[in-house]
C-alpha positions in Angstrom: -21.0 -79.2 -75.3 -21.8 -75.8 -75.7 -25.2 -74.4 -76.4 -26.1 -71.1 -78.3 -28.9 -69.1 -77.1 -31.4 -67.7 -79.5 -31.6 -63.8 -79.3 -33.4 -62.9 -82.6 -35.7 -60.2 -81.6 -39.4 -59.6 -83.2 -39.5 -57.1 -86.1 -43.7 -57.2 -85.9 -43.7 -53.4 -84.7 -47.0 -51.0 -84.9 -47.2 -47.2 -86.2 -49.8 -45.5 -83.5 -50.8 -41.6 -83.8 -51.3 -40.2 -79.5 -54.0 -38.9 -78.7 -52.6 -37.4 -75.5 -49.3 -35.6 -74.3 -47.4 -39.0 -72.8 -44.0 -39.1 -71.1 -42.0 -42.1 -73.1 -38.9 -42.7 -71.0 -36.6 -39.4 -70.5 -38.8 -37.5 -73.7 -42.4 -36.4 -73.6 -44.3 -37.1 -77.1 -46.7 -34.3 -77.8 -50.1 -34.9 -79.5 -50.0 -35.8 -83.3 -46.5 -37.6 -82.9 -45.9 -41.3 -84.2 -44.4 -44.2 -83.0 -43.5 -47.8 -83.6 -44.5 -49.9 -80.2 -44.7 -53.2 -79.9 -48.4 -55.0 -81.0 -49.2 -55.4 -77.6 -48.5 -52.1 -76.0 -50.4 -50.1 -78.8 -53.8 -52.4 -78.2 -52.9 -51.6 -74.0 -52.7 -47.3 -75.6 -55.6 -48.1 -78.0 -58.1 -49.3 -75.1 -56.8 -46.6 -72.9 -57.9 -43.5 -75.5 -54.3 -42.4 -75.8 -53.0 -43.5 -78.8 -54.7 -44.6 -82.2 -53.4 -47.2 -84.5 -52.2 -45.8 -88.1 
């Protein structure tokens, strides 16, 4: 019997607008630049004053 994993991945992504300079991995994302995080990392940015959601 074989048995098939499930690796569908979550498409519920949010736009946020930073606040603050931020290094993201290898790139650093300047104030005024968007991007699509996941839900919970952008309340986690949100409560932290570095990001705001758009």
């Amino acid at each position: 019997m074989m048995i098939e994993e499930n690796k569908t991945k979550s498409k519920n992504m949010t736009l946020i607008k930073l606040l603050e300079n931020i290094k993201f991995g290898t790139e650093v994302k300047e104030i005024g630049d968007t991007m699509e995080v996941s839900p919970i990392h952008a309340n986690i940015l949100v409560k932290k004053g570095i990001a705001k959601k758009v």
